[in-house]
C-alpha positions as CSV (number, residue, x, y, z in Angstrom):
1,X,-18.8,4.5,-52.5
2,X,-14.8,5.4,-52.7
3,X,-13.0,2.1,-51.9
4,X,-11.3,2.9,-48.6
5,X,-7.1,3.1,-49.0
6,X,-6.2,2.2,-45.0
7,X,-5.1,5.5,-44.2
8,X,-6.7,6.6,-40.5
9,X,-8.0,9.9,-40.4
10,X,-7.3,12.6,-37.7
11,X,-10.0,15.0,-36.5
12,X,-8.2,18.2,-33.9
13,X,-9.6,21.5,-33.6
14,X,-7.2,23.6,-34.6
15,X,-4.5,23.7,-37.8
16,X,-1.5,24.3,-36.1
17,X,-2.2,21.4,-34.1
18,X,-3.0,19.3,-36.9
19,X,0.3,19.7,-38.3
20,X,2.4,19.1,-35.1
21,X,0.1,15.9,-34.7
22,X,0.7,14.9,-38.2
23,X,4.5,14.6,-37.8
24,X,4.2,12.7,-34.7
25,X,2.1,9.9,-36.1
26,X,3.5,9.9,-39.6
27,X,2.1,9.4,-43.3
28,X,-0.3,6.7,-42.3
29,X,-2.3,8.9,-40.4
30,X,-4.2,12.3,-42.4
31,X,-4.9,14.9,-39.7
32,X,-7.5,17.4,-40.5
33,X,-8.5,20.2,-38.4
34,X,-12.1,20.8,-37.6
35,X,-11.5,24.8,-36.5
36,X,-13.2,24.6,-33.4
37,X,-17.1,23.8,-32.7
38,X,-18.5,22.7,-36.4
39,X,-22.6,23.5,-35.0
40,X,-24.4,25.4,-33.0
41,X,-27.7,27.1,-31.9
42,X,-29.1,29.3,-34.5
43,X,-28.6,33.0,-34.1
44,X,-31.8,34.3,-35.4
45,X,-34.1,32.2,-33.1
46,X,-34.0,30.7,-29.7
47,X,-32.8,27.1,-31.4
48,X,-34.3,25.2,-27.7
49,X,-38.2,23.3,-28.0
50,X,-38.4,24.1,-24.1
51,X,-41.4,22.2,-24.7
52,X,-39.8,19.3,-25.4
53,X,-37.4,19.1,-22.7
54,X,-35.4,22.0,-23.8
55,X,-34.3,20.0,-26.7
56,X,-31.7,21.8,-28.6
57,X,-32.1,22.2,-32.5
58,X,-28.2,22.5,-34.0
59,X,-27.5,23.6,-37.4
60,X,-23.9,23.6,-38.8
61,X,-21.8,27.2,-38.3
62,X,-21.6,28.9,-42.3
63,X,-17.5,29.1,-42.6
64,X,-17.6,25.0,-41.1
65,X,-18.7,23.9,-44.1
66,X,-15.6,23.8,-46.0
67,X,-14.0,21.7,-43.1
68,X,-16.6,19.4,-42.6
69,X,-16.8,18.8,-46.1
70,X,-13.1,17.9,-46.1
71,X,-13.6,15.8,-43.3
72,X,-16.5,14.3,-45.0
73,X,-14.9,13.4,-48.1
74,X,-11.5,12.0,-45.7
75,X,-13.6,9.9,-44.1
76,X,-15.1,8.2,-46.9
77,X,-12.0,6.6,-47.9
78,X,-10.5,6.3,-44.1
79,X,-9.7,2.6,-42.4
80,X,-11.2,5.0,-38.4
81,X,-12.0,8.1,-38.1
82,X,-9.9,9.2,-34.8
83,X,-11.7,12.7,-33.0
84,X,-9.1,13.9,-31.4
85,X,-10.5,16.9,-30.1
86,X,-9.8,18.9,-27.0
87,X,-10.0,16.7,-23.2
88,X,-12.8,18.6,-21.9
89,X,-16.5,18.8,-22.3
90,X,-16.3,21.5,-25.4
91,X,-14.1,18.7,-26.8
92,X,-16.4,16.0,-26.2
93,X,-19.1,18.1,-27.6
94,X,-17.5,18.6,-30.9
95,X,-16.5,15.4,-31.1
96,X,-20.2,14.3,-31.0
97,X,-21.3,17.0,-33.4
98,X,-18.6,15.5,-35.9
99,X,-20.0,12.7,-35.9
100,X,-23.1,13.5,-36.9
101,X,-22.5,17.0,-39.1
102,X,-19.9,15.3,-41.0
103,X,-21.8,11.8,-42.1
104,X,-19.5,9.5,-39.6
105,X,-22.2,7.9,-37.6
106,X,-22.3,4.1,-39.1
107,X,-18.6,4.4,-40.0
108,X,-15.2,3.1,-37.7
109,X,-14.7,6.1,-35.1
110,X,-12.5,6.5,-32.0
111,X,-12.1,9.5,-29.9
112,X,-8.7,9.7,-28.4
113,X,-7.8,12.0,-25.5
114,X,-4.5,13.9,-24.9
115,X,-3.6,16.3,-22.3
116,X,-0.1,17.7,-23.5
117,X,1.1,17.1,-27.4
118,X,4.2,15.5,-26.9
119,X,4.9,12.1,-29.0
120,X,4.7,9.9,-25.9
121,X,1.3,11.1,-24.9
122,X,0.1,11.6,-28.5
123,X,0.9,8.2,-29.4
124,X,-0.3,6.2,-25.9
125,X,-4.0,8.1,-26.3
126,X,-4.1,6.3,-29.8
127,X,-3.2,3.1,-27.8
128,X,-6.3,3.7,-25.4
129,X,-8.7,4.9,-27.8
130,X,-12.7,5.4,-26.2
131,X,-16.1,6.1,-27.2
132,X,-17.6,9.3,-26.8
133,X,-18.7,10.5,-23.3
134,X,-22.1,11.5,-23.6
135,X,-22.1,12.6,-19.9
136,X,-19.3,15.2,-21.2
137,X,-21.5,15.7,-24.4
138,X,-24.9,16.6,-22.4
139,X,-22.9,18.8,-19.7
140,X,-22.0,21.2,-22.5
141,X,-25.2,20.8,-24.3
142,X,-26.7,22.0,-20.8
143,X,-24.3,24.4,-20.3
144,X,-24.9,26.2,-24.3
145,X,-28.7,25.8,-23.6
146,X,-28.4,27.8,-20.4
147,X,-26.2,30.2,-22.0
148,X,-29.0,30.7,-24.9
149,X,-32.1,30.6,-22.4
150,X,-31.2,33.5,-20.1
151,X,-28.8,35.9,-22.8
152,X,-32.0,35.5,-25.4
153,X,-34.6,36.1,-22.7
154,X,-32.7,38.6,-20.9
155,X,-30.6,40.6,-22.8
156,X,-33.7,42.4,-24.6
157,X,-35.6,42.5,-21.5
158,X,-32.4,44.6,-20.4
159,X,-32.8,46.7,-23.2
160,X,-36.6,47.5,-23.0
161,X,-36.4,48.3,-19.2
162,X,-32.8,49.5,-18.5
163,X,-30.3,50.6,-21.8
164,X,-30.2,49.1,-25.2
165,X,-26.8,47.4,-25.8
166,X,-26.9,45.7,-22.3
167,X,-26.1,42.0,-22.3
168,X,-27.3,39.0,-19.9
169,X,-26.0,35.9,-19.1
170,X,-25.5,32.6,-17.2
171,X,-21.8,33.9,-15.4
172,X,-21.9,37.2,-16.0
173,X,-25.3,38.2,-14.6
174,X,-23.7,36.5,-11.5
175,X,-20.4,37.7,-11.3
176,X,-22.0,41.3,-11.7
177,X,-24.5,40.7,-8.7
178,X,-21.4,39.1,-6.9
179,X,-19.5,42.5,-7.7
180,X,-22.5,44.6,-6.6
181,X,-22.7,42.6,-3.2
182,X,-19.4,43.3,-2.9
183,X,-19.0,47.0,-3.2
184,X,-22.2,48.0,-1.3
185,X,-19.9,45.7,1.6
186,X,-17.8,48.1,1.0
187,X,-19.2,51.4,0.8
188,X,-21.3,50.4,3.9
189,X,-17.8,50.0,6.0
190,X,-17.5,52.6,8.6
191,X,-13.9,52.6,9.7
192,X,-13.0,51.9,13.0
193,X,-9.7,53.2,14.4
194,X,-7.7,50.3,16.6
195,X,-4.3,50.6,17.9
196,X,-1.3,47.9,18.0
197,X,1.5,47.1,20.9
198,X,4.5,46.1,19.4
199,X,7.9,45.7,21.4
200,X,11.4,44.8,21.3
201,X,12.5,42.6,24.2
202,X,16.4,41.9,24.5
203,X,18.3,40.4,27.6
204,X,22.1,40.4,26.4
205,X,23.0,39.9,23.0
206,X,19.5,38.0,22.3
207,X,16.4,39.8,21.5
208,X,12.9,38.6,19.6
209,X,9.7,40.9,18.6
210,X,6.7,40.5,20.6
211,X,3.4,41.8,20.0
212,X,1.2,42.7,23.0
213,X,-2.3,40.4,23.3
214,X,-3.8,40.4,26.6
215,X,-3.7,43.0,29.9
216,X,-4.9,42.1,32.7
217,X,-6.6,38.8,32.1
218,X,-8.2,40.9,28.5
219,X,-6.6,38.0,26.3
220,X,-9.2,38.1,24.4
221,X,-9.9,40.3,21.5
222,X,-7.8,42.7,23.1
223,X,-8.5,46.2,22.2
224,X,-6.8,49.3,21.9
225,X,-9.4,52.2,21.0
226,X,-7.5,55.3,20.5
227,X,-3.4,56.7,21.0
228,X,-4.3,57.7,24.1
229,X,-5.0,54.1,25.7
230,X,-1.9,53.7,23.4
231,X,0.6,55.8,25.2
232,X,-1.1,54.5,28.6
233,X,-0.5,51.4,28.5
234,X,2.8,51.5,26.5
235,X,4.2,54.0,29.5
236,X,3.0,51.1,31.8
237,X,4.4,48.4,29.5
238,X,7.7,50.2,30.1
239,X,8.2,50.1,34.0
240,X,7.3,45.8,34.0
241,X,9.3,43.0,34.1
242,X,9.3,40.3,31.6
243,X,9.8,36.7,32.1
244,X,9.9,34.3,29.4
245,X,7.0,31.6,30.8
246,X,8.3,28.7,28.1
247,X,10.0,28.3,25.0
248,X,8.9,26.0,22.1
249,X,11.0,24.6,19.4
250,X,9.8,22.3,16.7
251,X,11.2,21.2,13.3
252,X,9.0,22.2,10.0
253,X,9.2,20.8,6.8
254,X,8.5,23.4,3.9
255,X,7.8,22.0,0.6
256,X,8.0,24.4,-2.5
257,X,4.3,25.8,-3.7
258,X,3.4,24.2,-6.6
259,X,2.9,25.5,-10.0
260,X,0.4,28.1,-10.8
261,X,-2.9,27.1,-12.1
262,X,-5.2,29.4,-13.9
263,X,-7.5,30.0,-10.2
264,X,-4.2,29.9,-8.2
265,X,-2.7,32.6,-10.2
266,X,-6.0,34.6,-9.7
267,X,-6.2,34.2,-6.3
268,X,-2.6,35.3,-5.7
269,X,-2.7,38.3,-8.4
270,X,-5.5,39.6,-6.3
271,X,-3.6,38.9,-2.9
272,X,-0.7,41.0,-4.2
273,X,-2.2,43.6,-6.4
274,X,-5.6,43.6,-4.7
C-alpha cells in the first residue's frame, strides 16, 4: 500500500468547479472532479429485486471509470478523502456511491456541504465537516427506483398499445394528466357574457374612480347580464345623488419582493405571459 503523503483529497462533481475549489484551498488540498453520478441502474435490465424490497442493483456508468480510477488511486495516498459534492439529495447520493465505487469505505472520509463557492463558505463547510446523510441518500435512491419502475414498465406498454417512441414516467406521466385535466377545463368553458359599472365621481377639483357593486340591496354577486341592463341602469346611475358614507385612511408598509426563485419565476412568467 502507497505510504500516504498528508495531502487531503477533494471529491466535486464537476471540473470547472474543481479548479475554482482548488485555488481557494490551496496546494495542500488535490481536488478531483467526479463528473457527475459515478453509478447507476443498468440500462439493459430493470436493475431493482422488487422482490427483495425493491433493492436496487448499481453498477458503475462506462466513461466513470477513468474518474473513479483517479479518485481511487488519490485516495490511496490521501491524509481524508473530503466528498464535496453538490447540497442536495443527488449530491448526497453520489457522495455515497463514491464511497463505495471508488474503494473509500474503511479509509478517513468527510463530506462537506457548500451552498455558494466563495472562499468564506468554501472554507467554513471544511470547518464543519459531516457524515453522509443516508436519509438524503435513500430519498434519491427512492426517487431513481421510481423513475426506473414506471418508465421500464410503462414506456413499452405505451408502445404496444398506443405509438412506439412514447415515453412514461414518474413526473411527466403526471404533469401530462395535469395538462389534460386542464385543457378539457377549458374546452368545456361556455362563455358567459357579464357587464361592468365603472364611474368617475368628482365634487370640485377632487375626483376618485368607483366601480358599481350592489343596487338595490343586490350587494352581492351583483350581476349585469347584457348592455341592455347596462345602459338601464347606467341612465339611472346618472340622475342620483352620491354621498360619500365614510372615508378610511391607513398607513401601509410595502417591502420590496424578494428575489426570484426558480418556482417564483414560473409562477410569474405564466401570470404575465400566460
Amino acid at each position: 500500500m502507497p505510504e500516504r503523503n498528508g495531502h487531503d483529497v477533494v471529491v466535486v462533481e464537476s471540473p470547472a468547479k474543481a479548479r475554482t475549489i482548488a485555488n481557494i484551498l490551496g496546494k495542500q488540498y488535490k481536488v478531483l472532479a467526479s463528473l457527475g453520478h459515478v453509478r447507476d441502474l443498468p440500462k439493459r435490465e430493470l436493475g431493482v429485486d422488487i422482490e427483495a424490497g425493491f433493492q436496487p442493483r448499481y453498477v458503475i456508468i462506462r466513461d466513470k471509470e477513468k474518474a473513479l480510477r483517479q479518485i481511487r488511486e488519490a485516495a490511496q495516498q490521501a491524509s481524508t478523502v473530503y466528498l464535496a459534492t453538490d447540497p442536495d439529495r443527488e449530491g448526497e447520493a453520489i457522495a455515497w456511491h463514491l464511497l463505495h465505487a471508488a474503494g473509500l469505505l474503511g479509509r478517513p472520509y468527510r463530506r462537506v456541504v457548500f451552498h455558494e463557492i466563495t472562499p468564506q463558505a468554501v472554507r467554513e463547510a471544511f470547518r464543519n465537516p459531516r457524515d453522509i446523510d443516508m436519509r438524503l441518500v435513500e430519498a434519491q435512491q427512492a426517487r431513481r427506483i421510481l423513475d426506473r419502475l414506471l418508465g421500464y414498465k410503462l414506456s413499452p406498454f405505451l408502445w404496444r398499445k398506443v405509438k412506439r417512441g412514447l415515453s412514461a414516467g414518474r413526473v411527466q406521466s403526471v404533469a401530462l394528466r395535469l395538462l389534460v385535466e386542464r385543457e378539457r377545463e377549458i374546452e368545456a368553458f361556455v362563455p358567459r357574457e357579464y357587464w361592468t359599472i365603472d364611474a368617475l365621481l368628482a365634487k370640485g377639483d377632487a375626483s376618485f374612480a368607483a366601480r358599481l357593486v350592489g343596487y338595490l340591496g343586490r350587494r352581492q354577486k351583483l350581476e349585469i347580464p347584457d348592455e341592455a341592463e347596462a345602459q338601464r341602469l347606467v341612465a339611472i346611475l346618472r340622475s342620483s345623488l352620491y354621498r360619500v358614507e365614510s372615508v378610511d385612511r391607513r398607513e401601509q408598509a410595502r417591502r420590496p419582493p424578494p428575489p426570484f426563485i426558480t418556482s417564483t419565476l414560473q409562477q410569474e412568467a405564466a401570470r404575465r405571459l400566460g
